[in-house]
Structures are given as structure tokens and as C-alpha cells.
DRENLUM-519372 format. One record per residue (C-alpha): x, y, z. Coordinates in steps of 0.25 Angstrom, whole numbers, padded with zeros to 4 digits, always signed. Layout:
REM DRENLUM-519372
XYZ/...
***
This chain:
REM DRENLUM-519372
+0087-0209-0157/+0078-0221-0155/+0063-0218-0152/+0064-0224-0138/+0076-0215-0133/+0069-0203-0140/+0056-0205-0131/+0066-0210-0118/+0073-0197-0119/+0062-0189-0121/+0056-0195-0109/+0066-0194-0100/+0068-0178-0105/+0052-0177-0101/+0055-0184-0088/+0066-0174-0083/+0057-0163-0085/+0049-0162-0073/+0058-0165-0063/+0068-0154-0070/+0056-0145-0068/+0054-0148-0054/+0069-0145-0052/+0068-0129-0060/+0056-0127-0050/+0063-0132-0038/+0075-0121-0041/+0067-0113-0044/+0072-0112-0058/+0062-0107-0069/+0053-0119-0077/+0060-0127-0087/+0052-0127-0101/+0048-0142-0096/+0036-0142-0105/+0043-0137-0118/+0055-0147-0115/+0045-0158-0115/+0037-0153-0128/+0052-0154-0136/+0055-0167-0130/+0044-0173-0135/+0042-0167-0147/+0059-0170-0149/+0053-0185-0145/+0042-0187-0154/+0051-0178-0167/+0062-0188-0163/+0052-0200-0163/+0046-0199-0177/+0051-0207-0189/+0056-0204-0200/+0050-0196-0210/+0037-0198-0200/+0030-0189-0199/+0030-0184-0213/+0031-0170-0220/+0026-0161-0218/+0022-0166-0205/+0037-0167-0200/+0042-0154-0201/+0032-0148-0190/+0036-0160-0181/+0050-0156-0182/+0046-0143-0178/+0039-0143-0170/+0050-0151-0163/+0061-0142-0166/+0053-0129-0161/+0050-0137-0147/+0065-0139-0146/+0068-0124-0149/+0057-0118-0140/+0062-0127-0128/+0079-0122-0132/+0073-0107-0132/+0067-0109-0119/+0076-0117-0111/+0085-0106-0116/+0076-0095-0110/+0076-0104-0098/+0092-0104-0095/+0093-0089-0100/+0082-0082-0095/+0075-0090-0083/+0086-0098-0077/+0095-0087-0072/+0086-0079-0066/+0081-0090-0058/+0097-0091-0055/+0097-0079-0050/+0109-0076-0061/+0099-0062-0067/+0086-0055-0065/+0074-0063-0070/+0069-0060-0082/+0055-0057-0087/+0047-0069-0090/+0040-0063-0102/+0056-0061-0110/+0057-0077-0108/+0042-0077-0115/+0046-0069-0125/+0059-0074-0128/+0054-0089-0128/+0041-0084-0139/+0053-0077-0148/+0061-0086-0148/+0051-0097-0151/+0047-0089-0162/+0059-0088-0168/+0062-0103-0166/+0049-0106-0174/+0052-0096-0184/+0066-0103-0186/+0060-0120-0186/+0050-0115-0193/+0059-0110-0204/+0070-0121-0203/+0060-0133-0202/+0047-0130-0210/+0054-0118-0219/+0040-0110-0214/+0043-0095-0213/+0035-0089-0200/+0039-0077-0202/+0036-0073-0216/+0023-0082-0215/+0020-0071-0203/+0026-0059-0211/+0019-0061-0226/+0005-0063-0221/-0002-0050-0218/-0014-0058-0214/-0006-0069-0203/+0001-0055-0197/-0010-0049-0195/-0017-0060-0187/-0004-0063-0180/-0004-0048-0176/-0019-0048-0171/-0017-0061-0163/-0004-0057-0157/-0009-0043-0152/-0015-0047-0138/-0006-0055-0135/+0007-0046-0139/+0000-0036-0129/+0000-0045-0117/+0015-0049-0122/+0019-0034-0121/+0013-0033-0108/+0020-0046-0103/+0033-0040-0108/+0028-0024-0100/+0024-0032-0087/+0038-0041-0088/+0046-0030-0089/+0040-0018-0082/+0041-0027-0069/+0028-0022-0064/+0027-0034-0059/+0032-0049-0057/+0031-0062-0053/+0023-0064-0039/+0020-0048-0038/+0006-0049-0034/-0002-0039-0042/-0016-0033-0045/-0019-0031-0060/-0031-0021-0061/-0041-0023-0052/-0046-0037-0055/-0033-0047-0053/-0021-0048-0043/-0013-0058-0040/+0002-0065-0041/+0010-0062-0053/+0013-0078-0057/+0017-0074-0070/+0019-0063-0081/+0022-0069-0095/+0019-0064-0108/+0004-0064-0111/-0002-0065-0097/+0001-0060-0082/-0003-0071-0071/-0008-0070-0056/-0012-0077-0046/-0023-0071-0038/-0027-0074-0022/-0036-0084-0026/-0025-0092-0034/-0029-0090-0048/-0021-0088-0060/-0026-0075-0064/-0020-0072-0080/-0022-0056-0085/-0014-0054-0100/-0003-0043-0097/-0010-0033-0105/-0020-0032-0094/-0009-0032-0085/-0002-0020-0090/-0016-0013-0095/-0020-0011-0080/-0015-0007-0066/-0006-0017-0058/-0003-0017-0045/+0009-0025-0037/+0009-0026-0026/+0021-0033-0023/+0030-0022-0033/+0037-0017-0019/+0039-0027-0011/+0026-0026-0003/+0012-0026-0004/+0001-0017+0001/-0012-0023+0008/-0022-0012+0009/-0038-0014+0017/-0046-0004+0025/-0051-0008+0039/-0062+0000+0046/-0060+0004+0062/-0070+0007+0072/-0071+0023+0074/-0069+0022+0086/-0054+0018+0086/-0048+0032+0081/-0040+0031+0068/-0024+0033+0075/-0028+0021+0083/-0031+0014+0072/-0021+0016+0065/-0012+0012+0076/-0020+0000+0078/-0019-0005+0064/-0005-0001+0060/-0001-0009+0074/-0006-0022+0067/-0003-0019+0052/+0013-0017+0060/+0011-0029+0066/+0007-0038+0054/+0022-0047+0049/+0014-0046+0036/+0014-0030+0036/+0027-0025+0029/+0033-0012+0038/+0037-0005+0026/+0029-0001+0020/+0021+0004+0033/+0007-0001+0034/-0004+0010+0035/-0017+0012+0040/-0024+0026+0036/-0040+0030+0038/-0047+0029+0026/-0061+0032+0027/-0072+0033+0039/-0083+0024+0036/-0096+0020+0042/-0091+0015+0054/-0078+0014+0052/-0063+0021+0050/-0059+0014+0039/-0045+0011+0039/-0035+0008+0025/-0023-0001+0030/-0012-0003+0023/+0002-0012+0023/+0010-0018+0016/+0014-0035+0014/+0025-0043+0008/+0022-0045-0007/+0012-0055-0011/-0002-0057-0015/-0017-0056-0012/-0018-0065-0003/-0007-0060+0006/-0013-0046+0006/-0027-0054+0010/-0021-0062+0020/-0013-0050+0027/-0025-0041+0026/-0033-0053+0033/-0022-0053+0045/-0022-0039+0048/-0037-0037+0049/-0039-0049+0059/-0027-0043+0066/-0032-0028+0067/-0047-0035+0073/-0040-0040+0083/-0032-0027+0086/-0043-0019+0086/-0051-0030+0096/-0038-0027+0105/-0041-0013+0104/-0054-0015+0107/-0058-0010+0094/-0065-0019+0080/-0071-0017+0066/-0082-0010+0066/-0094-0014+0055/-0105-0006+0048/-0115-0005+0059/-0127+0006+0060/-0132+0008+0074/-0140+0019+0081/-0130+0018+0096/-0124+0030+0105/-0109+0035+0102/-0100+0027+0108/-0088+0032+0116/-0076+0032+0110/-0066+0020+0115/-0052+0026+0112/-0046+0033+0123/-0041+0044+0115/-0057+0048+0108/-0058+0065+0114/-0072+0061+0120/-0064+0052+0131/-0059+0065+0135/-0067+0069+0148/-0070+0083+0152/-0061+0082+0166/-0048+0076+0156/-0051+0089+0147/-0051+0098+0159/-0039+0091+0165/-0031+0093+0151/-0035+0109+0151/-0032+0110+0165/-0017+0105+0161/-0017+0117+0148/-0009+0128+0152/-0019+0137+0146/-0031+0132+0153/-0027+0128+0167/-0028+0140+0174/-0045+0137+0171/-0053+0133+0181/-0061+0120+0183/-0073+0126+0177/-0067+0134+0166/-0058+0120+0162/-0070+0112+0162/-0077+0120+0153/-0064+0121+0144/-0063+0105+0142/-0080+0103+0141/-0078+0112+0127/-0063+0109+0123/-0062+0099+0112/-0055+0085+0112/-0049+0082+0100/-0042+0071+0094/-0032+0069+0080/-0026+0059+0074/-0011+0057+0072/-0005+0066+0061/-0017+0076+0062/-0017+0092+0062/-0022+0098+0075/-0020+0112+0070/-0012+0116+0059/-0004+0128+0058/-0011+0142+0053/-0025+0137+0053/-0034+0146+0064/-0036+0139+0076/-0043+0144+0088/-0041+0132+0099/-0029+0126+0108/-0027+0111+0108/-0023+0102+0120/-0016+0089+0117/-0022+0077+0125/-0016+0065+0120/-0005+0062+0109/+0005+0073+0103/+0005+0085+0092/+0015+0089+0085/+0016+0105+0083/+0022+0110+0068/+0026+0122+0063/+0026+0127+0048/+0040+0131+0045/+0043+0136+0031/+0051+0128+0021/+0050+0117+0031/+0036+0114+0032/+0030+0108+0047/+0038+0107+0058/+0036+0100+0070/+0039+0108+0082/+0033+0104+0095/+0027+0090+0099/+0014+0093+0109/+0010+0081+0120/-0003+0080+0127/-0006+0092+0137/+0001+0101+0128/-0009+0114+0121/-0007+0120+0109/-0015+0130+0098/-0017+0139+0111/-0012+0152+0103/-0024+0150+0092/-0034+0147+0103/-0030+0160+0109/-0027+0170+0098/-0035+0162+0086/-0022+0162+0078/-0019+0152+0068/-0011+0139+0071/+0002+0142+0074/+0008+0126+0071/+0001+0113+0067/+0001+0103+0077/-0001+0088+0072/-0006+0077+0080/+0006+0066+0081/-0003+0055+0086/-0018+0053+0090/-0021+0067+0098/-0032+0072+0107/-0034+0086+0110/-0040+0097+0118/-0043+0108+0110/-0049+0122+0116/-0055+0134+0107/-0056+0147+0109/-0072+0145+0110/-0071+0135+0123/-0060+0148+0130/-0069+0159+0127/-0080+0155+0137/-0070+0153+0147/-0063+0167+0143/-0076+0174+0144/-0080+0169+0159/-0064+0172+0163/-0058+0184+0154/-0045+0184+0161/-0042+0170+0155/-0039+0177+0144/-0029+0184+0149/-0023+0171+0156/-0023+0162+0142/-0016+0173+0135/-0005+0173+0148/-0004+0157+0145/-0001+0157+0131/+0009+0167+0131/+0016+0163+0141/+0017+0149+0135/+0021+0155+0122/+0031+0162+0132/+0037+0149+0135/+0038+0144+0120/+0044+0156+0114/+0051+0162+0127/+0045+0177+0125/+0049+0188+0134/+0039+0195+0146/+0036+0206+0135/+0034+0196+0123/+0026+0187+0131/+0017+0201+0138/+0015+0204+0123/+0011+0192+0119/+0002+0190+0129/-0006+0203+0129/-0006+0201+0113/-0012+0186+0114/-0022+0190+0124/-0027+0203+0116/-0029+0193+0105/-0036+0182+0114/-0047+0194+0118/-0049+0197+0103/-0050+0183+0102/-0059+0178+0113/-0068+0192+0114/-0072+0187+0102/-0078+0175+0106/-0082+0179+0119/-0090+0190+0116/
***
């Protein structure tokens, strides 16, 4: 072939390579070998251009090789390519790790360098490498570091811990975008945009967390709330715009929990989950829902509190629910309504409510629990209990559902026996809750009180258990012997 064709051929070849490049990328094809392709046509080009007998031995020899080993690193490759990367991309089989087409692509190079080596130049790599003690050795040494990063590169490939566009944290010092994982190195990109490269022996020599490995992403930060705004509210408060949030994933459900009281704040842990991504998303939801709960809590007429030291009076409480908004005549109106209590007269309620206790408990929180001592009565004001029994082989049981007005724990007020059920709070509670020390007084200035109580409680047992004149005489007379032990006691 004339000199002209050769160099017109080979420019034309050069030529079609980009725009064939550009058409790969537009499918979405994997890269052709463009820059290998280019490196054998030119150096098929120049090989081709030489005359005769130019130049001469024993320079020639290695051009020819050179040339020769260009052209079977390029067929070795393109064949990868249309075996290994192509139908994949085709959607014909599973991708393949990116590491066996590095591996495959260095033996076979090998063993085509071996071969021309051999064929072309009659030199013998592998006896050359075998005979010398003193070149093994150094090939050994060199090869070492670089052997361990190639066996972690084959690990990470094949164990799946993670893939391409996972966003993972390697230790505690780099996270970022999985942009590659090939046979030496393991590269990221971080929020800032850097290229971030850790050799894959420090990968799989330290702890790695993905965050993407199940479809979802956690975005956990703490928030502090005002004292004032009880913890249930919170909650409700800050699960209402986390739900509300087309960012947050529902499933899995975010949650808020109480982690710690601080200085001069209820520190809050919040918690929910994202569409996989990166850094940054995590940074930009966590930025949206904290300006969005500011403005929920201006709404309810609450904000973020900051470290401040100031000698001031105790302000009020501001929810409505707070047992110190409970006045003496709602407390008197409350007893009035207790079966128990309202044959009492103005004086003796009002001093009942001036020493019964106002208490408050948060949702899923145990009143009192079943056989522990007790020695008071509850009244529910606001929200609703749930009563449970132990039952055996079948552990607690709900049996009853108790709403504001309703009483119970009057038996160990009474007879000072132990808790005969547990009763959990369902949601935010507030209750009265009377002891044996704020009846006594009242038992001392009217002894036939006594008698009266005693009447009360059996006969609302008598309605719960449908006991007979007799059963219910008996009881009565049994309670009310005890109730004297009892309050003698603390009378006198």
C-alpha cells in the first residue's frame, strides 16, 4: 500500500472515532477502547510507512512488536467489550463485575506478550523470570502492595457490599458517591465534588457503611424544645411535619424519641428515612425540615430555646393540660362527681381537693402496676387508661378501657392491699390521686364515714361481680374491719 493511502486510511479510521464514541454514550452503550484503537492505528500507520530494511537490526524487531502487541491488546479488548460489556448494557444478562474484565484484559495481555515475545524476538519471559532467584524476589517484593489491593478489589467485586452510585462512609474520615471500584483503587465523590481515591485494602480493613444497601436512607439530627411544651406534644408536633414532608419515605416510619434533658432544653433524636442518595440530599432534607418545624412551633406559639442564665420568677405553665392549671373549685367539682366522695360536704371536699395530688403521664407510661403496694385511689381527668390483667401462659391482658370521671385503685386505698391490675396510660393522662393520709383527717372529725366508704365500695364491687345480700353483708363487714385496722393506725 502506497505511503499516501496508508496515512489517508489511517486518518479517516482516527476520524470516525469520536463521533462513534459519542454515539456508545448516547445509547448508553459501555466506552469503546477509543484510545487503544487510536494507538494501533498509528502505530499499524508508521510500521507500514517505513522502508525497507529501515530501521535496521536490531532496532526493527521491537518496532514490529511493539506493533503487533498494540494490535493483540486492542483484539483482546474489543473482544471483552462484545462479550462481557456489551450485553449487559443490552439487557441480554446480569452485569458482570468490573474488576473480572481488569483481570481478564492484564491475563490475557500477559499471555499475548509472552507469546510475541517468544514468536518475534525468540525472548523467553518466562524462564527469564523463573531462572533468576534475584529478579523473583524483587518482582515478589514490588508486587506485594499492589497484589493486596487486587485481592481486595476482587473481595469488594464480589461480595456486593456495594456498587456503583451507593453512597457510602468508609471509616470515619470519607464518604461519598461510589464512581468506581476497579482493581487497585475505590473512588468517591464527596459533597464537596472531589474525587476522593482510598486503595481497597483500606476499604476492606475498616468499617463501611451504605447507606443506600436497602433502598433507603436514614437522616438522623437532634433538636432541643422548650420545656414547657410537654414531650407527647412534641412528639405529635414533630411527627405531624416529618409525615407531611414528600421527601420523608413512610415506611420505614420516621420517629422522634426523648434523648436527653439538657440545660435548657428537651433534647429530641429525630429520625426518617429518604430515597437513596448522597450527602448532600441528607444536608438539604435535614435543612428543609428544621426551617419547616420553626414555623410549626411559631404556630403553636412555641420556639427554640437558647442557652440563657437569668435570675426571673417561674413562669406559668402555657399548655392547657400542665396539673397546675387545675383550680381548687375544678378539683372540688371532679370529687363531687366520685361516687365515693360525694356524699362529703362543701367543707370536707374542699379540703380533700386542697391536699389531693394532680398528676400527669405520658402515653404508654404505667400508673400503677400489678402487685406493687399501693395505698391511694386514682381519678382520670383527661385522656384514657387502659386496665390489664396477668393471666398465666398468656401474659398481660387488656380487660377494661377507663375514660375521664372514672376511679380506680380504691380497694388499695382502703385495705392497703397490693395492686390487683396494671393500668397503662393510652395517651397524655391527668389525674387525681387521693391517699390514705389526705382521708384520715376526714375519718377522724366524721368516724361514721368509715362506715359509709366501706358501704360504697362493696356495693360497687356488688355491681361488677353480682354478689348476693349475704356475700355482699360479708364483705362489707370484712372490708370495713380492715379499713379500722387500717386507718386507727394512722389516726391515732
Amino acid at each position: 500500500m502506497f505511503l499516501p493511502q496508508v496515512w489517508l486510511t489511517a486518518t479517516v479510521a482516527l476520524s470516525l472515532l469520536l463521533p462513534l464514541r459519542r454515539l456508545t454514550r448516547r445509547l448508553r452503550l459501555p466506552d469503546l477502547p477509543v484510545r487503544l484503537v487510536a494507538w494501533a492505528l498509528l502505530a499499524w500507520a508508521v510500521v507500514a510507512s517505513l522502508p525497507e530494511g529501515l530501521p535496521s537490526d536490531p532496532y526493527r524487531p521491537w518496532i514490529l512488536i511493539a506493533d503487533k502487541l498494540l494490535f493483540s491488546y486492542l483484539g483482546i479488548r474489543l473482544f471483552l467489550w462484545l462479550t462481557l460489556e456489551l450485553p449487559p448494557a443490552l439487557g441480554w444478562r446480569k452485569p458482570q463485575p468490573k474488576i473480572l474484565v481488569q483481570l481478564l484484559m492484564l491475563a490475557g495481555s500477559s499471555l499475548a506478550t509472552v507469546v510475541v515475545l517468544w514468536e518475534l524476538a525468540r525472548f523467553d519471559v518466562v524462564g527469564l523470570v523463573t531462572t533468576s532467584a534475584v529478579l523473583t524476589a524483587v518482582l515478589g517484593l514490588a508486587a506485594q502492595e499492589p497484589l493486596k489491593d487486587l485481592f481486595a478489589g476482587v473481595e469488594l467485586q464480589f461480595d456486593d457490599v456495594f456498587k456503583v452510585g451507593d453512597f457510602i462512609r468508609v471509616g470515619d474520615e470519607h464518604e461519598g458517591v461510589v464512581v468506581s471500584v476497579d482493581w487497585h483503587d475505590t473512588c468517591l465523590r464527596d459533597s464537596s465534588g472531589s474525587l476522593v481515591v482510598i486503595p481497597n485494602t483500606m476499604v476492606t480493613e475498616t468499617v463501611v457503611k451504605n447507606f443506600c444497601r436497602f433502598g433507603s436512607m436514614g437522616n438522623r439530627f437532634s433538636l432541643g424544645l422548650d420545656y414547657a411544651l410537654p414531650p407527647a406534644q412534641a412528639r405529635s408536633l414533630l411527627l405531624d411535619v416529618l409525615n407531611r414532608h414528600p421527601g420523608v419515605l413512610p415506611r420505614p416510619a420516621p420517629a422522634v424519641r426523648v434523648d436527653s434533658f439538657g440545660e435548657s432544653a428537651i433534647n429530641y433524636e429525630i429520625l426518617v428515612f429518604q430515597p437513596p442518595g448522597n450527602s448532600t440530599d441528607q444536608l438539604n432534607l435535614r435543612s428543609e425540615l428544621l426551617g419547616q418545624i420553626w414555623y410549626a412551633l411559631e404556630r403553636a406559639g412555641q420556639s427554640v430555646p437558647y442557652p440563657v442564665r437569668e435570675l426571673r420568677p417561674k413562669r406559668p405553665p402555657v399548655d392547657g393540660n400542665h396539673p397546675e392549671r387545675l383550680a381548687d373549685d375544678e378539683r372540688i367539682s371532679l370529687l363531687a362527681q366520685n361516687p365515693l366522695f360525694g356524699h362529703l360536704n362543701d367543707g370536707e371536699l374542699a379540703s380533700l381537693a386542697r391536699q389531693a395530688r394532680c398528676l400527669r403521664f405520658s402515653p404508654g407510661e404505667a400508673v400503677v402496676r400489678e402487685g406493687d403496694p399501693g395505698d391511694s385511689l386514682y381519678q382520670l381527668v383527661i385522656g384514657q387508661v387502659e386496665v390489664r390483667k396477668q393471666q398465666t401462659g398468656h401474659g398481660d391482658l387488656a380487660v377494661a378501657q377507663l375514660h375521664p370521671g372514672d376511679i380506680f385503685g380504691e380497694m388499695s386505698l382502703l385495705t392497703d392491699s397490693p395492686r390487683s391490675a396494671s393500668v397503662m396510660a393510652i395517651n397524655e393522662c391527668v389525674l387525681l390521686e387521693v391517699a390514705q393520709q389526705h382521708i384520715a383527717p376526714l375519718i377522724q372529725r366524721n368516724p361514721s364515714l368509715m362506715e359509709e366508704l366501706a358501704h360504697l365500695v362493696t356495693a360497687r364491687r356488688d355491681q361488677l361481680e353480682d354478689l348476693n345480700t349475704d356475700a355482699e353483708t360479708a364483705q362489707e363487714n370484712q372490708l370495713l374491719k380492715r379499713m379500722k385496722q387500717i386507718f386507727s393506725t394512722r389516726i391515732w
